[in-house]
NUPA-131735 format. One record per residue (C-alpha): residue number from 0; residue in one letter; x, y, z. Coordinates in steps of 0.001 Angstrom, whole numbers, always signed. Example, Ala and Ser with C-alpha at 12.3 -4.5 7.8 and 13.67 -1.06 7.14 Angstrom:
2
site nr = 0 rest = A c1 = +12300 c2 = -4500 c3 = +7800
site nr = 1 rest = S c1 = +13670 c2 = -1060 c3 = +7140
# end
This chain:
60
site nr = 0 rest = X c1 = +39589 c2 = -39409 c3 = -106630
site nr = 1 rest = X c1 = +36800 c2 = -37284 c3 = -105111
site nr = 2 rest = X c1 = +34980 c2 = -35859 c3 = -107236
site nr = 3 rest = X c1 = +35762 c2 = -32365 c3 = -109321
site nr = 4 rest = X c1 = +33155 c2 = -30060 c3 = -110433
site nr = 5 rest = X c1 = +33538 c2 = -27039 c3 = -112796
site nr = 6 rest = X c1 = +30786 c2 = -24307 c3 = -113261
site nr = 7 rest = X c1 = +28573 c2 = -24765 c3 = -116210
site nr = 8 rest = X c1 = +30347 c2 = -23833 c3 = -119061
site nr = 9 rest = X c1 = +33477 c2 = -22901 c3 = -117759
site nr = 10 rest = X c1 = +36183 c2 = -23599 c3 = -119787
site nr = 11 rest = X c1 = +39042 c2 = -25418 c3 = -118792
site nr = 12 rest = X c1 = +42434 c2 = -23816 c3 = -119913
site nr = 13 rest = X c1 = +45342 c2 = -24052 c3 = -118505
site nr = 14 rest = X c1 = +45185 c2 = -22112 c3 = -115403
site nr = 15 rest = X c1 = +42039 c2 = -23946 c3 = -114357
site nr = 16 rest = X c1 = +43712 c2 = -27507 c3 = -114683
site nr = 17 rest = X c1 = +46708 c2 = -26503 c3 = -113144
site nr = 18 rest = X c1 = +45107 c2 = -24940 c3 = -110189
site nr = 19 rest = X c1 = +42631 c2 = -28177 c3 = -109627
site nr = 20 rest = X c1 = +45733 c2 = -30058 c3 = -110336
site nr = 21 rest = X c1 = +47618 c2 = -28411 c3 = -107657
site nr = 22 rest = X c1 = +44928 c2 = -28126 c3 = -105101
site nr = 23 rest = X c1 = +42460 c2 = -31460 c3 = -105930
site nr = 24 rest = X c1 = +44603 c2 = -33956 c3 = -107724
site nr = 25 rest = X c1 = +48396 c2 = -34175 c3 = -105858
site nr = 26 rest = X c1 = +46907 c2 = -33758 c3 = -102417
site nr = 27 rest = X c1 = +44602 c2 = -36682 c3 = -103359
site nr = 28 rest = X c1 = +47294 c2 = -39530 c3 = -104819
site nr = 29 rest = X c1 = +50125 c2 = -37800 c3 = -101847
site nr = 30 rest = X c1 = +47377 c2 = -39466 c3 = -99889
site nr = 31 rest = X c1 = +46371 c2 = -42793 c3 = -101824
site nr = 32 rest = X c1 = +50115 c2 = -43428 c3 = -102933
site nr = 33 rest = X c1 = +50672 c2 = -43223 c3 = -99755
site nr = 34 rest = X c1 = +55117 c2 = -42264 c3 = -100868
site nr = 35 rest = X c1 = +54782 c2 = -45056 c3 = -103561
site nr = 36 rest = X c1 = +55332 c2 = -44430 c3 = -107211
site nr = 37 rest = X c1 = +52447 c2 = -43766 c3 = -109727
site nr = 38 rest = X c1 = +51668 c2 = -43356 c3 = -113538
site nr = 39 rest = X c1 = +49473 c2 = -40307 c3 = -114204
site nr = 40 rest = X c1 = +47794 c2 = -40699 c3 = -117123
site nr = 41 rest = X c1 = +45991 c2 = -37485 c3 = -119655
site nr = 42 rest = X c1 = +44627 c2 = -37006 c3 = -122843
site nr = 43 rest = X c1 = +45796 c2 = -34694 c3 = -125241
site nr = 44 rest = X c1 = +43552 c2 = -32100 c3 = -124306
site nr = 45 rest = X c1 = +44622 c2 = -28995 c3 = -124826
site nr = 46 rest = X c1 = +45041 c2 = -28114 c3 = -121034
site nr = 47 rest = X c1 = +47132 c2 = -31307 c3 = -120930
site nr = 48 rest = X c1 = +49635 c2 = -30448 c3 = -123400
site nr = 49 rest = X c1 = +50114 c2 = -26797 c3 = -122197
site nr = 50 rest = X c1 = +53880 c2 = -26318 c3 = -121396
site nr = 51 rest = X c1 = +53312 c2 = -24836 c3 = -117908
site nr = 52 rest = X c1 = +51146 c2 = -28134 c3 = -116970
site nr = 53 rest = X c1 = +53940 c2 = -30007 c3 = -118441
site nr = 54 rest = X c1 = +56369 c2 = -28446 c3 = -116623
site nr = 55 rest = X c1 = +54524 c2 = -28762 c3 = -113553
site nr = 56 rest = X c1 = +54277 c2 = -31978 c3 = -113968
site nr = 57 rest = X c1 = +58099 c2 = -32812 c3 = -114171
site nr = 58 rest = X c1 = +58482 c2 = -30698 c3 = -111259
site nr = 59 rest = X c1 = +56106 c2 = -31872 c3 = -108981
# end
């Protein structure tokens, strides 16, 4: 995955993973995975475990 960088000190909540989710992460393994399945593997970071990103996730 290209690479992802956040402003100094900018904390990551929610909305900030779930926007470089939506806009840096599924456009990138659309393209590697090419239509094939995938495992997408996260911590338990906070972020992670938020119910909208884990909704988001089931949806997308």
């Amino acid at each position: 995955m290209p690479p992802h960088f956040f402003e100094p000190k900018q904390k990551v909540n929610q909305e900030v993973y779930l926007e470089v989710l939506s806009n840096v992460v599924k456009p990138w393994i659309d393209t590697v995975a090419s239509g094939r399945k995938y495992t997408f593997q996260q911590d338990s970071a906070p972020a992670h475990k938020a119910k909208t990103v884990q909704a988001w996730l089931k949806e997308t």
